[in-house]
The first five atom37 places (N, CA, C, CB, O) and aatype in JSON, in Angstrom:
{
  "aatype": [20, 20, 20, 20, 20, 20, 20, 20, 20, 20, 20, 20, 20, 20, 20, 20, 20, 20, 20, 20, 20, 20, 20, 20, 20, 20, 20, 20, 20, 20, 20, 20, 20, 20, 20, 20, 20, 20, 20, 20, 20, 20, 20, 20, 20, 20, 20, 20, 20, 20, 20, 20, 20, 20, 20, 20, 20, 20, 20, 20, 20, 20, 20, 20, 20, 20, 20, 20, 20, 20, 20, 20, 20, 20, 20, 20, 20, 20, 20, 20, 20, 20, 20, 20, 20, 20, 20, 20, 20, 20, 20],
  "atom_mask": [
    [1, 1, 1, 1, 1],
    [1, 1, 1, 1, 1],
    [1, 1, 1, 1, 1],
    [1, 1, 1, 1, 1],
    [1, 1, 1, 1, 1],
    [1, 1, 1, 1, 1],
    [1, 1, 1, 1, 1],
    [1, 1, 1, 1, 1],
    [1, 1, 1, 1, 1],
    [1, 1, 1, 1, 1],
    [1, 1, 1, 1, 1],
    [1, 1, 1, 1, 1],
    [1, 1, 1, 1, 1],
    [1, 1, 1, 1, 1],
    [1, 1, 1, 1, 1],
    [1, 1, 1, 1, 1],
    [1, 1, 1, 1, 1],
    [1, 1, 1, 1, 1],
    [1, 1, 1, 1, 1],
    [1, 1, 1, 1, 1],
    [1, 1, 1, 1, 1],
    [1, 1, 1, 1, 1],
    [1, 1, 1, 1, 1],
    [1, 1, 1, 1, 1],
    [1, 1, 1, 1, 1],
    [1, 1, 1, 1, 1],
    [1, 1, 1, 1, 1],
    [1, 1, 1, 1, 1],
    [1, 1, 1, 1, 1],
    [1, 1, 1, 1, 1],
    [1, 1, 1, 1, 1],
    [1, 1, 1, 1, 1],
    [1, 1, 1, 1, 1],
    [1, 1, 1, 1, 1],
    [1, 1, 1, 1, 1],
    [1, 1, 1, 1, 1],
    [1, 1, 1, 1, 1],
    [1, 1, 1, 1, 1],
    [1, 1, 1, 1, 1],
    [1, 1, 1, 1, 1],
    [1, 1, 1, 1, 1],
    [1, 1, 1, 1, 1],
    [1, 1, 1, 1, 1],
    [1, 1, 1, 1, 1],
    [1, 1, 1, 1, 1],
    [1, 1, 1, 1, 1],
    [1, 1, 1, 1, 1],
    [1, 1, 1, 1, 1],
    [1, 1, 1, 1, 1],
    [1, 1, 1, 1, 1],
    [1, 1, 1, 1, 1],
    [1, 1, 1, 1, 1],
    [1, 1, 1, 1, 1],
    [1, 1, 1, 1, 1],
    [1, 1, 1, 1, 1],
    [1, 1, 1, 1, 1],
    [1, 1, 1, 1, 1],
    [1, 1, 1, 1, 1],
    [1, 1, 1, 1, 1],
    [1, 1, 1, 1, 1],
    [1, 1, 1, 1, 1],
    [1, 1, 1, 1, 1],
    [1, 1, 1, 1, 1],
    [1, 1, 1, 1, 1],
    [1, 1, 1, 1, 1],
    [1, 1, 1, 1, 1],
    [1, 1, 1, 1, 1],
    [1, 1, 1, 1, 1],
    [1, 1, 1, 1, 1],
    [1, 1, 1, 1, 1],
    [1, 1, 1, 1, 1],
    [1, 1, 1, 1, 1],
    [1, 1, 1, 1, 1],
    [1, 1, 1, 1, 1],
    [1, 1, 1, 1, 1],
    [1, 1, 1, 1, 1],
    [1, 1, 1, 1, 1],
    [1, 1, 1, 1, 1],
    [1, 1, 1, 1, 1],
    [1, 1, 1, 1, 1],
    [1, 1, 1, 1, 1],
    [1, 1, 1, 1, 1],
    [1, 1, 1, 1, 1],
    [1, 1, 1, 1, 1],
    [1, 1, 1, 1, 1],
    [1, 1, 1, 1, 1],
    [1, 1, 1, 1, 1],
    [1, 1, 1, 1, 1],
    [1, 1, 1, 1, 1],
    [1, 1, 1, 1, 1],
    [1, 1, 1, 1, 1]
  ],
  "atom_positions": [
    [[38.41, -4.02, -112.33], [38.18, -4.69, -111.06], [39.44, -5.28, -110.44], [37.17, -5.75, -111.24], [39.47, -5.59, -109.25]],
    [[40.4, -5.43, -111.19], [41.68, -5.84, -110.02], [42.56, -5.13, -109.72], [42.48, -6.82, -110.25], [43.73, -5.41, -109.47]],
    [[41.85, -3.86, -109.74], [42.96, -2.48, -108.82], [42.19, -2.8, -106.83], [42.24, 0.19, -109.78], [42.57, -2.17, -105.84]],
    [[41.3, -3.71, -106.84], [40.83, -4.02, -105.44], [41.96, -5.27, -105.28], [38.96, -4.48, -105.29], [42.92, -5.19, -104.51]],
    [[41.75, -6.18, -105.93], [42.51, -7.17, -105.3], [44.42, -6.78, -105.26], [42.09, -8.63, -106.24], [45.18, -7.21, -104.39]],
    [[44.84, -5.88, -106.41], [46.44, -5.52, -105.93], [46.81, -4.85, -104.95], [47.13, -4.87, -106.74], [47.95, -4.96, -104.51]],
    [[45.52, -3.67, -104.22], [45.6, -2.94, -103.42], [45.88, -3.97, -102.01], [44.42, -2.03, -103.55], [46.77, -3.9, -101.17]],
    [[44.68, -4.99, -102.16], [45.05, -6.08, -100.95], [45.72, -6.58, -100.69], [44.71, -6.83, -100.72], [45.82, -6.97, -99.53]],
    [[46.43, -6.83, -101.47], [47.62, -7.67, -101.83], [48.68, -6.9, -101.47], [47.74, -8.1, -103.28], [49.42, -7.55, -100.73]],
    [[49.16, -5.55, -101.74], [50.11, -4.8, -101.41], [50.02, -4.47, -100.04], [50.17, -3.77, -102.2], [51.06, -4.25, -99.42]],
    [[48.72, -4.4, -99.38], [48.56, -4.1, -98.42], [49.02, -5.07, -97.1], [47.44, -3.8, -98.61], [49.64, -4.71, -96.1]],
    [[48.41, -6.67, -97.47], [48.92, -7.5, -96.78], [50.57, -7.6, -96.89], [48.22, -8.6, -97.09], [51.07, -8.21, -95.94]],
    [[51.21, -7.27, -97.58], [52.51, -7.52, -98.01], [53.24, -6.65, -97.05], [52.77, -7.22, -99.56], [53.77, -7.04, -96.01]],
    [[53.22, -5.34, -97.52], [53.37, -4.43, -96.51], [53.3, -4.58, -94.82], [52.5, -3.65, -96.87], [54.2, -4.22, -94.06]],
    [[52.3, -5.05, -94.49], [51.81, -5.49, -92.85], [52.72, -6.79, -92.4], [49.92, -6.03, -92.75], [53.06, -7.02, -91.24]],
    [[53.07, -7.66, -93.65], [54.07, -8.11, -93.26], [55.49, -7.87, -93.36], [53.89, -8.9, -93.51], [56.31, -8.48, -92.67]],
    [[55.8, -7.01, -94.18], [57.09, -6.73, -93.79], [57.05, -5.98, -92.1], [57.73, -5.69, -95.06], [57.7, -6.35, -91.12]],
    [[56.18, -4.96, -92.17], [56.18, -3.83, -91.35], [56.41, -4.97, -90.04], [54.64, -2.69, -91.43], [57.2, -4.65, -89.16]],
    [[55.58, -6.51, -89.93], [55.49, -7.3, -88.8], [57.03, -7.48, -88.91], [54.43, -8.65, -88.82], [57.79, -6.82, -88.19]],
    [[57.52, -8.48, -89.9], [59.03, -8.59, -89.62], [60.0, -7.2, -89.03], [59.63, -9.03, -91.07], [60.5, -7.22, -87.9]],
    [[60.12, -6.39, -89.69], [61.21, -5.17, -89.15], [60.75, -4.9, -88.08], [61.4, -3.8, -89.93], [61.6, -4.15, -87.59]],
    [[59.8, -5.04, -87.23], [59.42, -4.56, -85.84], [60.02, -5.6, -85.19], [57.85, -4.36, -85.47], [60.98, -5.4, -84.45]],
    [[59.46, -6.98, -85.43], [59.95, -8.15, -84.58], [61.59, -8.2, -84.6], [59.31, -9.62, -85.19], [62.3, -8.79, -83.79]],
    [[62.0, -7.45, -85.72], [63.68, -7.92, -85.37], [63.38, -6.52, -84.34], [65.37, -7.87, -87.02], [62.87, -6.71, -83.23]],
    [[63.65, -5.42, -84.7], [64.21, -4.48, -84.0], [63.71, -4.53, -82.18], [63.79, -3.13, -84.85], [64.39, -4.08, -81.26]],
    [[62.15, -5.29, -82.03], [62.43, -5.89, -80.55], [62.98, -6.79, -80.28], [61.6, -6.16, -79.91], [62.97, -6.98, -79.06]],
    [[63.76, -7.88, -81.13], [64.69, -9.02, -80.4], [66.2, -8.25, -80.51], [64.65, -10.77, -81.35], [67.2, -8.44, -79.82]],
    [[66.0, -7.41, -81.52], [67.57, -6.55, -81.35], [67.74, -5.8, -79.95], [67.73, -5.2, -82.6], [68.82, -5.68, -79.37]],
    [[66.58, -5.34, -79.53], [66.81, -4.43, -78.43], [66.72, -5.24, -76.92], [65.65, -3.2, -78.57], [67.27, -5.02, -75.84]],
    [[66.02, -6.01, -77.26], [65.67, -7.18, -76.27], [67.43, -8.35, -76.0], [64.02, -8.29, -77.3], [67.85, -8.69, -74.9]],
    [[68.1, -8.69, -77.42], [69.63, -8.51, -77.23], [70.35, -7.99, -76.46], [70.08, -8.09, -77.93], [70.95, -8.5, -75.51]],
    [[70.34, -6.6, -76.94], [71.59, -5.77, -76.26], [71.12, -5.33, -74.77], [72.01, -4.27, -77.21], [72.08, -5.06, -74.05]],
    [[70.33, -5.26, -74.4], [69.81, -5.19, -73.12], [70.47, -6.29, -72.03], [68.3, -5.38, -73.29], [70.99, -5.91, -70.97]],
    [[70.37, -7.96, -72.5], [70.93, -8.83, -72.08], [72.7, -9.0, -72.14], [70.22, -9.68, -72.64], [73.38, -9.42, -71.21]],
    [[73.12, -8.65, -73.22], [74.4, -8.56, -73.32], [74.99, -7.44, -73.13], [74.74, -8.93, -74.3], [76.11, -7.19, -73.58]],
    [[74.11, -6.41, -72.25], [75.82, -5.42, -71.29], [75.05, -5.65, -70.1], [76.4, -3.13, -71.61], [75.58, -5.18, -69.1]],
    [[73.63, -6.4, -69.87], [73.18, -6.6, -68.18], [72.93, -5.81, -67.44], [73.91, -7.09, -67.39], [73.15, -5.77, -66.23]],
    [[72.24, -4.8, -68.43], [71.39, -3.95, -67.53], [70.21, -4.58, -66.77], [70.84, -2.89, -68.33], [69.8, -3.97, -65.78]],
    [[69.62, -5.75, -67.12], [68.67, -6.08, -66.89], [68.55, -6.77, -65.52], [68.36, -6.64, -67.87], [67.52, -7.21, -65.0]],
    [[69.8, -6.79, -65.02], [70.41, -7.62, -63.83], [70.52, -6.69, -62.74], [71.89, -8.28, -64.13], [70.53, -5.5, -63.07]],
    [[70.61, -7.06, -61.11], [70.71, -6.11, -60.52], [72.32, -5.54, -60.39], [70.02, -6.43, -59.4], [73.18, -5.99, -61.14]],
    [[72.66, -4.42, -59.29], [73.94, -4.19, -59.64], [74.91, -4.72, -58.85], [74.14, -2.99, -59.75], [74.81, -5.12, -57.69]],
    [[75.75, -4.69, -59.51], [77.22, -5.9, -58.79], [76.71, -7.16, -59.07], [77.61, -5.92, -56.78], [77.19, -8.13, -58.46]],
    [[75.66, -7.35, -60.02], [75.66, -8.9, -60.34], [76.96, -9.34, -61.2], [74.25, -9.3, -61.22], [77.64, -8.56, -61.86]],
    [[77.23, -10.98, -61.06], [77.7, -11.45, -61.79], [78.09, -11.4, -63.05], [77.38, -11.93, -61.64], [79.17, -11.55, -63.61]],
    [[76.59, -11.08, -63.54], [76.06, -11.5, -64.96], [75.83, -10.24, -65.43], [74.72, -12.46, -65.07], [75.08, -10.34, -66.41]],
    [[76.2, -8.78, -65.15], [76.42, -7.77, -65.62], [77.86, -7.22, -65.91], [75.79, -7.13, -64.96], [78.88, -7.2, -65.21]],
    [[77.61, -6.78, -67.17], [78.94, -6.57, -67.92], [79.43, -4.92, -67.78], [78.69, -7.03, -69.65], [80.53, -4.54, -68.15]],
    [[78.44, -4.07, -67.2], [78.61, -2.54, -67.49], [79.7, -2.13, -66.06], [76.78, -1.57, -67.5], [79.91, -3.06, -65.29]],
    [[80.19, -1.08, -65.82], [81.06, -0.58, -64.64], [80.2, -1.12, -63.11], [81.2, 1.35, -64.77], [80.82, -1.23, -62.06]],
    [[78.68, -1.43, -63.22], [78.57, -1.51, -61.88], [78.22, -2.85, -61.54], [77.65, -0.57, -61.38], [77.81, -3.25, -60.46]],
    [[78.46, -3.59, -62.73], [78.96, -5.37, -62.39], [79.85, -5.8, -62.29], [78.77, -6.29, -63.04], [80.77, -5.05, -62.62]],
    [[80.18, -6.9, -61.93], [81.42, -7.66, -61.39], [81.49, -9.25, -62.34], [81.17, -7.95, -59.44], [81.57, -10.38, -61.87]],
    [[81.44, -8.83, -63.85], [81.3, -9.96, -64.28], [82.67, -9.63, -65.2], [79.79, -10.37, -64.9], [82.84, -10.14, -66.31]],
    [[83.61, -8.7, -64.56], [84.73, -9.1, -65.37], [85.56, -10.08, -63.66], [85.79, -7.29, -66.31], [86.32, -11.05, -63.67]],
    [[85.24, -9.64, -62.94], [85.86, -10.21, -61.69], [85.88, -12.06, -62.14], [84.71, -9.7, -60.07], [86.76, -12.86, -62.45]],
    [[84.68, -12.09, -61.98], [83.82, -13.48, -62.21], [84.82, -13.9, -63.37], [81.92, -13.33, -62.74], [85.54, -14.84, -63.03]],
    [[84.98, -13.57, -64.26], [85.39, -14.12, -65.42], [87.24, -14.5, -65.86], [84.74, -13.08, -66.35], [87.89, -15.24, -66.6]],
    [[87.52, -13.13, -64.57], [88.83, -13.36, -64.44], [88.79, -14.4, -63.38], [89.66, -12.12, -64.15], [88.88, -15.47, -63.98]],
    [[88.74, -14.53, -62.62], [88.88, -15.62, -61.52], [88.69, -17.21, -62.03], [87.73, -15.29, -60.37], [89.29, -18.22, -61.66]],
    [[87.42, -17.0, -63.18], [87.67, -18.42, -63.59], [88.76, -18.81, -64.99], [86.14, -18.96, -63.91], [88.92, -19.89, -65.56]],
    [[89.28, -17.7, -65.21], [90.7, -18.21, -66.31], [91.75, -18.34, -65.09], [91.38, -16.73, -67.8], [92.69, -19.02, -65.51]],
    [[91.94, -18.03, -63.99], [93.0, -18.28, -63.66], [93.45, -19.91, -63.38], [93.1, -17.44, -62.68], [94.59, -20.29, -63.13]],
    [[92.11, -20.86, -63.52], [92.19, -21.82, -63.56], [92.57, -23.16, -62.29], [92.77, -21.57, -64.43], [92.62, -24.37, -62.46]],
    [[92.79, -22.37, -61.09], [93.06, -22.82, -59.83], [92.34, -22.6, -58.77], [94.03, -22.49, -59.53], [92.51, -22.99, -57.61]],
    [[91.24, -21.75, -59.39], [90.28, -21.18, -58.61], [88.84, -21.69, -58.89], [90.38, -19.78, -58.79], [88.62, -21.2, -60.0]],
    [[87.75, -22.37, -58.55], [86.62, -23.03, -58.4], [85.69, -21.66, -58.5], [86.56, -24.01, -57.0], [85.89, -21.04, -57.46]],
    [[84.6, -20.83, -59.48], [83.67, -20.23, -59.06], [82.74, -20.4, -59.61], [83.79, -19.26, -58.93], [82.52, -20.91, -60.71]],
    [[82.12, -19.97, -58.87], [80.44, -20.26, -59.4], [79.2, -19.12, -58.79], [79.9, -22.02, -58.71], [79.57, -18.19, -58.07]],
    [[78.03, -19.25, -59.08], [76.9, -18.09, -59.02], [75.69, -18.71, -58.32], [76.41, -17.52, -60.61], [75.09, -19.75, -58.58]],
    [[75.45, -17.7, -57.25], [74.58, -18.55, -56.45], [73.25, -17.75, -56.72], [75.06, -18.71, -54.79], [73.18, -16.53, -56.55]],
    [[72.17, -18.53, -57.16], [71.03, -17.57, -57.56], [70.25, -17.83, -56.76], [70.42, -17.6, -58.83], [69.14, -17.53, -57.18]],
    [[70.22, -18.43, -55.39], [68.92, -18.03, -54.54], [69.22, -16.97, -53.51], [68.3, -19.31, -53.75], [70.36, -16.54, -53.69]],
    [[68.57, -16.36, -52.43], [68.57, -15.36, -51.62], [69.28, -15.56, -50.35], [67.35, -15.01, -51.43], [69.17, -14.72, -49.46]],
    [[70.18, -16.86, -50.17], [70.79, -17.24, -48.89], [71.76, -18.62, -49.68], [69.41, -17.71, -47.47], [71.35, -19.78, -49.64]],
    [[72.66, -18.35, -50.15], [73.65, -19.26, -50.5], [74.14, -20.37, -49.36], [74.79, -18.42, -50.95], [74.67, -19.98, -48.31]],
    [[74.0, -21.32, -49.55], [74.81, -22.15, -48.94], [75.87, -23.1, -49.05], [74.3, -22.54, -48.6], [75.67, -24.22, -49.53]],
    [[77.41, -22.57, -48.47], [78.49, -22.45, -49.13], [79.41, -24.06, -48.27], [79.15, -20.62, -48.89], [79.81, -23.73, -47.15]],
    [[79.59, -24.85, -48.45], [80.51, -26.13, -47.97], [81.54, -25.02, -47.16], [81.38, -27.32, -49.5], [82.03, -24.22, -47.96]],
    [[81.92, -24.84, -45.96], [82.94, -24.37, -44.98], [84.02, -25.13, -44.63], [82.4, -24.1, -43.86], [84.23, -25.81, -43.63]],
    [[85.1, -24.79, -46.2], [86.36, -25.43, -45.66], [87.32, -24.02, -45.7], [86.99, -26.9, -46.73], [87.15, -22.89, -46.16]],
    [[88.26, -24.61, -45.09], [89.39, -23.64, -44.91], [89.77, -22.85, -45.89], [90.45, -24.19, -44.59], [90.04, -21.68, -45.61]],
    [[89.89, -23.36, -47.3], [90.07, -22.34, -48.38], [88.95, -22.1, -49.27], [91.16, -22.69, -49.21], [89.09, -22.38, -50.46]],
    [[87.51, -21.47, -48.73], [86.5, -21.31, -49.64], [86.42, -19.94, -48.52], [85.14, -22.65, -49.98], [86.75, -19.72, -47.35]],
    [[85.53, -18.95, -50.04], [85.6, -17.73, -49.63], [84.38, -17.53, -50.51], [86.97, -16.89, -49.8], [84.28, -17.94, -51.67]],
    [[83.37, -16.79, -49.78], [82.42, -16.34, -50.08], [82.21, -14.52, -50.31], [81.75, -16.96, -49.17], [82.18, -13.69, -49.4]],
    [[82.06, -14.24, -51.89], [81.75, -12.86, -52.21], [80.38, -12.21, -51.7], [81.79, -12.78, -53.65], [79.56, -13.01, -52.16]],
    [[79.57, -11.11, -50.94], [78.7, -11.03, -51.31], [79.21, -9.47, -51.73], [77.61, -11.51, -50.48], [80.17, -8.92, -51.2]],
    [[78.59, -9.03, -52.5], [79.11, -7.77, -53.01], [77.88, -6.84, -53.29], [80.02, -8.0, -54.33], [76.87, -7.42, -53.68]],
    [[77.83, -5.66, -53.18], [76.64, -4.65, -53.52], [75.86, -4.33, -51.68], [75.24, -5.69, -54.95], [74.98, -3.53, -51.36]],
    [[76.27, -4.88, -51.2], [75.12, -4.7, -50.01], [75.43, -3.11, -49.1], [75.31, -6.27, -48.73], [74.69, -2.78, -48.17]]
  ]
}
């Protein structure tokens, strides 16, 4: 009689590994998705692949004399002084 209960036992064991290796391999993929920014539209900021501009972004803020930042609503509104310059890019 306890070839029923090892079978259960292996069985639940199993269902949990099988749960773990799934759950990584969707936060793995769910990862790399976020970190080259496909998930972003294109010429965003926050995309890292050829049709983003987040090496632009990134160079501009090491140069260290330069103020930038990311405007995430649909109509930015930018302080109009003489040396501020507004990107919109992709349009």
């Amino acid at each position: 009689m306890p070839e029923p209960r090892i079978r259960q036992a292996a069985a639940r064991w199993l269902a949990g590994v099988a749960f773990v290796v799934s759950a990584y391999a969707v936060w793995t993929l769910i990862s790399l998705r976020l970190q080259t920014g496909e998930d972003y539209p294109a010429y965003s900021s926050l995309r890292a692949d050829p049709i983003g501009t987040k090496a632009l972004f990134e160079s501009l803020e090491l140069l260290g004399s330069v103020e930038v930042s990311r405007s995430f609503t649909s109509r930015p509104r930018v302080h109009r002084a003489p040396d501020t310059a507004l990107l919109v890019l992709g349009l």
